[in-house]
N, C-alpha and C positions, 0 to 999 in steps of 0.2 A: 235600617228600615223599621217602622212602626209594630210594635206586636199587637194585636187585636184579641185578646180574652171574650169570651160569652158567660153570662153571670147563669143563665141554664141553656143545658142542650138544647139544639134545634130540630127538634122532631119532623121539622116539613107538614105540620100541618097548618092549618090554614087557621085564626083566629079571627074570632068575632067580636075585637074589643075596640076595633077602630071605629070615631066618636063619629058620626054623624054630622054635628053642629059642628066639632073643630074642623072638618071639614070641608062644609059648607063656609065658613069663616076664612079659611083660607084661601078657598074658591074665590070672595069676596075682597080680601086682600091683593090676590092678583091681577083681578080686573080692576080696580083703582088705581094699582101700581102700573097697571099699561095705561090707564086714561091718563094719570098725571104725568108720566111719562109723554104720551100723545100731544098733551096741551104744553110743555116744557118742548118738543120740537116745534112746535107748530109759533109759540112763543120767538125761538129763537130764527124759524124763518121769518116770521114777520116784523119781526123789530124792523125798524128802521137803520140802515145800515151796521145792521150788529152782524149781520150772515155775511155781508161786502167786506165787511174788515175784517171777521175772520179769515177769511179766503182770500185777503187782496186783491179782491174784482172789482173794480167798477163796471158794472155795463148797465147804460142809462134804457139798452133797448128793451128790456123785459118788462112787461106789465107789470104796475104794482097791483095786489089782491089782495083787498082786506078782509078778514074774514072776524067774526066776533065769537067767545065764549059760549055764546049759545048755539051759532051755524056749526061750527067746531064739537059742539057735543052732540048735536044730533046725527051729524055726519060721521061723528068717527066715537064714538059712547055707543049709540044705538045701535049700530050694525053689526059689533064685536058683542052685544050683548045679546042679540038676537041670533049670531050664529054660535054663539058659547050656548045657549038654550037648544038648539035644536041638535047641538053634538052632546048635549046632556042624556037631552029627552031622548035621541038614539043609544046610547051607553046605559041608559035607564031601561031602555025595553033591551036590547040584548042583555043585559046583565038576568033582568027578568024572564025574558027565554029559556036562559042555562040552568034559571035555580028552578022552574019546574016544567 
């Protein structure tokens, strides 16, 4: 089993050194990383039988639906970025309630 050393004790206090910006930055890394994520599925249902021969289905009864990069971002970009904002903006005022 792994040993785990600390280079100084852990007082349990609370530090004010965490960046703001790297934060924010990574916030921004993650929502990219779900949108291209979103558009790489969205990619591989629509292909033209790339989802069928995965799955070895044919079934000719299902609607095809095309959807385009732009329909695709605003249906599914905007709405994850708009409820990411308003769980922000609530975690922003709670946070701001406790500090005074």
């Amino acid at each position: 089993m792994a040993d785990f050393t600390m280079s100084k004790p852990f007082t349990g206090k609370k530090t004010r050194g965490a960046s703001t910006s790297g934060n924010i930055a990574y916030a921004v890394f993650v929502l990219l990383s779900f949108w291209v994520g979103a558009q790489l599925l969205n990619l591989l249902v629509h292909a033209p039988g790339l989802f069928e021969n995965l799955l070895q289905i044919q079934d000719a009864r299902r609607p095809q639906v095309e959807i385009g990069l732009g329909v695709g971002t605003i249906f599914g970009l905007v709405p994850f970025l708009a409820g990411s904002l308003i769980l922000g903006f609530i975690g922003l005022l709670l946070r701001w309630r406790r500090h005074y």
